[in-house]
C-alpha positions as a Markdown table, in Angstrom:
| # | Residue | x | y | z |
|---|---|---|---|---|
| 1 | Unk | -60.1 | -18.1 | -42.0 |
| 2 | Unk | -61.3 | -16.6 | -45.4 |
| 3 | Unk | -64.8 | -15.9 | -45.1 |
| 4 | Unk | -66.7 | -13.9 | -47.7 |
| 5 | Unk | -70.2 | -14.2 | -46.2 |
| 6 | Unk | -71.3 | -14.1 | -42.5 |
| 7 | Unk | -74.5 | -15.8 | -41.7 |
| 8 | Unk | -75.5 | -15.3 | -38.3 |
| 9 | Unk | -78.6 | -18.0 | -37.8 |
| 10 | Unk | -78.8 | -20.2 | -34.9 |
| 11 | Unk | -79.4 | -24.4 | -34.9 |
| 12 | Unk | -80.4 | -25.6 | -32.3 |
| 13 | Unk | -77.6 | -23.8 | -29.8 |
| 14 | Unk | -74.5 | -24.9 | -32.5 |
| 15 | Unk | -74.5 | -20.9 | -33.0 |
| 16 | Unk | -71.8 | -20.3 | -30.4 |
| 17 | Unk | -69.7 | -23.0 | -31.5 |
| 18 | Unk | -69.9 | -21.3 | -34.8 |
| 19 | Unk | -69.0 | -18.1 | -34.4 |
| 20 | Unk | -66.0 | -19.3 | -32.0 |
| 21 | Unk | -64.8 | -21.1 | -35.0 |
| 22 | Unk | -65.8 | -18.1 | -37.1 |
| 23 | Unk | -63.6 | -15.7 | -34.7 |
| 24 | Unk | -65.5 | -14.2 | -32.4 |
| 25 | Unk | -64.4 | -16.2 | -29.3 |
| 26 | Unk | -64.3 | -13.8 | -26.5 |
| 27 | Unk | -67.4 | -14.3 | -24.7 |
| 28 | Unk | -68.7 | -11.8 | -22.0 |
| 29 | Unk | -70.5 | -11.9 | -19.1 |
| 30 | Unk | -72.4 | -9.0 | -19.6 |
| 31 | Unk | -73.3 | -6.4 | -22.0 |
| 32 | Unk | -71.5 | -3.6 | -20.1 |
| 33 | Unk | -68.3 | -5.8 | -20.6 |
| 34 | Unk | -68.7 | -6.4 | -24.0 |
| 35 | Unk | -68.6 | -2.6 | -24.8 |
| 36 | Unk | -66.5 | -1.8 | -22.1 |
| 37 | Unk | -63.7 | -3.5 | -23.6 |
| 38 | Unk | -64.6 | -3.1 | -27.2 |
| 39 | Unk | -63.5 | -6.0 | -28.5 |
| 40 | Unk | -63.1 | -7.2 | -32.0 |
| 41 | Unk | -65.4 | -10.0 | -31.9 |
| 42 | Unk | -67.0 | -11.3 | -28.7 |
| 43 | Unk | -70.8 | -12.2 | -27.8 |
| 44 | Unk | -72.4 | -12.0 | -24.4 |
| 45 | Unk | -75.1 | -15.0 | -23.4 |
| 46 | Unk | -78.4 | -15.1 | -20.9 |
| 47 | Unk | -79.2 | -17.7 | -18.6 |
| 48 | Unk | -80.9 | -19.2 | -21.3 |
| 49 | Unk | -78.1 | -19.6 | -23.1 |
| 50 | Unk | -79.2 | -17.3 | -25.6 |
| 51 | Unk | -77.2 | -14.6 | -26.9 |
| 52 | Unk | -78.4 | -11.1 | -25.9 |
| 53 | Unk | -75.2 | -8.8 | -27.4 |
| 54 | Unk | -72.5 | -9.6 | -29.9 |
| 55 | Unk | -69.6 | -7.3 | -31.7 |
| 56 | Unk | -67.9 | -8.1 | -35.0 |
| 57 | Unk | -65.5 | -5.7 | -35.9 |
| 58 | Unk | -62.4 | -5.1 | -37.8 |
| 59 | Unk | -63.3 | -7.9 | -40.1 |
| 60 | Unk | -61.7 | -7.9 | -43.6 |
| 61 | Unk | -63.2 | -10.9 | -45.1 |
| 62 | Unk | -67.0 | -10.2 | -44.2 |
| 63 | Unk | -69.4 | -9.0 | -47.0 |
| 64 | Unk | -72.7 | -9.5 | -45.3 |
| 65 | Unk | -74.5 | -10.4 | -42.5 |
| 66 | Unk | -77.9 | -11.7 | -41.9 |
| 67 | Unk | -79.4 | -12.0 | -38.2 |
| 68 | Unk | -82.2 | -14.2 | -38.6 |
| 69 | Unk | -85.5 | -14.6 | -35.8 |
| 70 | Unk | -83.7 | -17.0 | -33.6 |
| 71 | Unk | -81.8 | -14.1 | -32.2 |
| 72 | Unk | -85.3 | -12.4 | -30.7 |
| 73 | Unk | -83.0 | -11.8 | -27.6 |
| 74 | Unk | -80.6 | -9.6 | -28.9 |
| 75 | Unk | -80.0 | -5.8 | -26.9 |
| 76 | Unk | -76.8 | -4.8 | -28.0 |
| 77 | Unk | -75.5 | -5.0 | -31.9 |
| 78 | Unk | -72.2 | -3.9 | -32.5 |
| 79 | Unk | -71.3 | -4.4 | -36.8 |
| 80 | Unk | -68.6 | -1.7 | -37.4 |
| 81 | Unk | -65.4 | -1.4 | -38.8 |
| 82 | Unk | -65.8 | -4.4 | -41.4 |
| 83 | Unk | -64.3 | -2.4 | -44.6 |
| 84 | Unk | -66.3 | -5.1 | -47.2 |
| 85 | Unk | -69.4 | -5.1 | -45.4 |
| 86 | Unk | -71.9 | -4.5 | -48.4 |
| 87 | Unk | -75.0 | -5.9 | -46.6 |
| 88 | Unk | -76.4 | -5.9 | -43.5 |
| 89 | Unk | -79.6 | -8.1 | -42.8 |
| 90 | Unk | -82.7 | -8.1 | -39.6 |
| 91 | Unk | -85.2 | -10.2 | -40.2 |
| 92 | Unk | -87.0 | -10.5 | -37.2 |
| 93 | Unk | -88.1 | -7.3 | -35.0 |
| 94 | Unk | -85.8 | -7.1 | -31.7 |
| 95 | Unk | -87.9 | -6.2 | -29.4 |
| 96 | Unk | -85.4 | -6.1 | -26.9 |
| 97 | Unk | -82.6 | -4.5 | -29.3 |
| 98 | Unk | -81.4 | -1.1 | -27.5 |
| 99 | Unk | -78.0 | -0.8 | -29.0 |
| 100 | Unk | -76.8 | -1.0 | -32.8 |
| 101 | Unk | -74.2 | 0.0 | -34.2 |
| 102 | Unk | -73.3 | -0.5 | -37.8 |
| 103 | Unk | -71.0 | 2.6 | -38.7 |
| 104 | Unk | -67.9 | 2.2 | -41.0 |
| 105 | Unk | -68.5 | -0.6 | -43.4 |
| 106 | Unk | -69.0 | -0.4 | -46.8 |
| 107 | Unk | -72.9 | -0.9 | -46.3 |
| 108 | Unk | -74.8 | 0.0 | -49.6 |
| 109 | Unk | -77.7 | -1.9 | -48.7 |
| 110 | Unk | -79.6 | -2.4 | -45.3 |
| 111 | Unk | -82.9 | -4.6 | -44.6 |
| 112 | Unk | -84.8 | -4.3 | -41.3 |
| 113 | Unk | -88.3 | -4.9 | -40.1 |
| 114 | Unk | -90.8 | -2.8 | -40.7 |
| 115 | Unk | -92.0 | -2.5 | -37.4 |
| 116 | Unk | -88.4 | -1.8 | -36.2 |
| 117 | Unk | -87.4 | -1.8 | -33.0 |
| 118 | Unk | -89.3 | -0.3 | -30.1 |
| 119 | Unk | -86.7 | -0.1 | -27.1 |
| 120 | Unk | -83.6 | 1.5 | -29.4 |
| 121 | Unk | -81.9 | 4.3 | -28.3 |
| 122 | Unk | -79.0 | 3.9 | -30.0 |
| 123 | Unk | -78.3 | 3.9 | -34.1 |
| 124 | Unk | -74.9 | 4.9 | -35.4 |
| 125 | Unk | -75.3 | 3.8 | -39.5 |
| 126 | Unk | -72.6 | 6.6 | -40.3 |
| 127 | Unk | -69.3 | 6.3 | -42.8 |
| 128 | Unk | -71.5 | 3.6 | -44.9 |
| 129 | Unk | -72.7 | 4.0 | -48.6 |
| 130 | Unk | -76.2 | 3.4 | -48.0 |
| 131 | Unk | -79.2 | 5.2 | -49.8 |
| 132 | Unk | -82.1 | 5.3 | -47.6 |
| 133 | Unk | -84.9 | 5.1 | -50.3 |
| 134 | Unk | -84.9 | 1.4 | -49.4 |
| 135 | Unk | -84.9 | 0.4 | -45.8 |
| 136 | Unk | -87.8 | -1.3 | -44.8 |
| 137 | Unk | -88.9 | -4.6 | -47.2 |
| 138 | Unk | -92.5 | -2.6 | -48.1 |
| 139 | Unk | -90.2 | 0.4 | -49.7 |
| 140 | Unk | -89.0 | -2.6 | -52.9 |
């Protein structure tokens, strides 16, 4: 599929269904697995049904990417190796986010909370074009 922009934004639980159709159809039964077995594209679910860790990589199509508040369950992030990759969005804080990666794109610009995220303890944002001036929405 030729997709230029990545919107990552649940509906009403449609958001798997979505990103099957988008290409990431591996799905994981556990965090561990997903970056055990690095995959390309694949997304891990809770008993909720909500997902908690999903990897998109090696995607040539995708210029940006915007994770919207529905996705407060999200621990692991992994957004690397996408060569077009110009913008990577958060708009909600993760509380629960421990893990993101967003190494080797193309990113040049990069909007997270302001509050961040309070259980990370793991940022790779290396091999990207970014200037840090402006992060955080109050730095604009």
């Amino acid at each position: 599929a030729d997709f230029l922009k990545l919107m990552i934004m649940e509906n009403n639980g449609v958001v798997v269904k979505w990103l099957e159709a988008m290409g990431v159809t591996q799905k994981y039964d556990t965090i561990e697995e997903l970056r055990k077995f690095k995959t390309d594209c694949g997304y891990v679910l809770n008993s909720d049904g909500r997902i908690t860790g999903i990897a998109i990589t090696g995607q040539n199509q995708i210029k940006e990417i915007l994770i919207d508040e529905i996705f407060d369950q999200l621990e692991y992030i992994n957004i690397s190796d996408n060569p077009k990759l110009t913008l990577f969005q958060i708009s909600p804080i993760l509380e629960k986010l421990v893990h993101l990666d967003i190494s080797n794109n193309a990113l040049n610009s990069l909007s997270l909370p302001f509050q961040g995220f309070p259980k990370l303890r793991y940022l790779d944002a290396s091999s990207n074009k970014l200037n840090f001036e402006k992060v955080f929405p109050g730095d604009y």
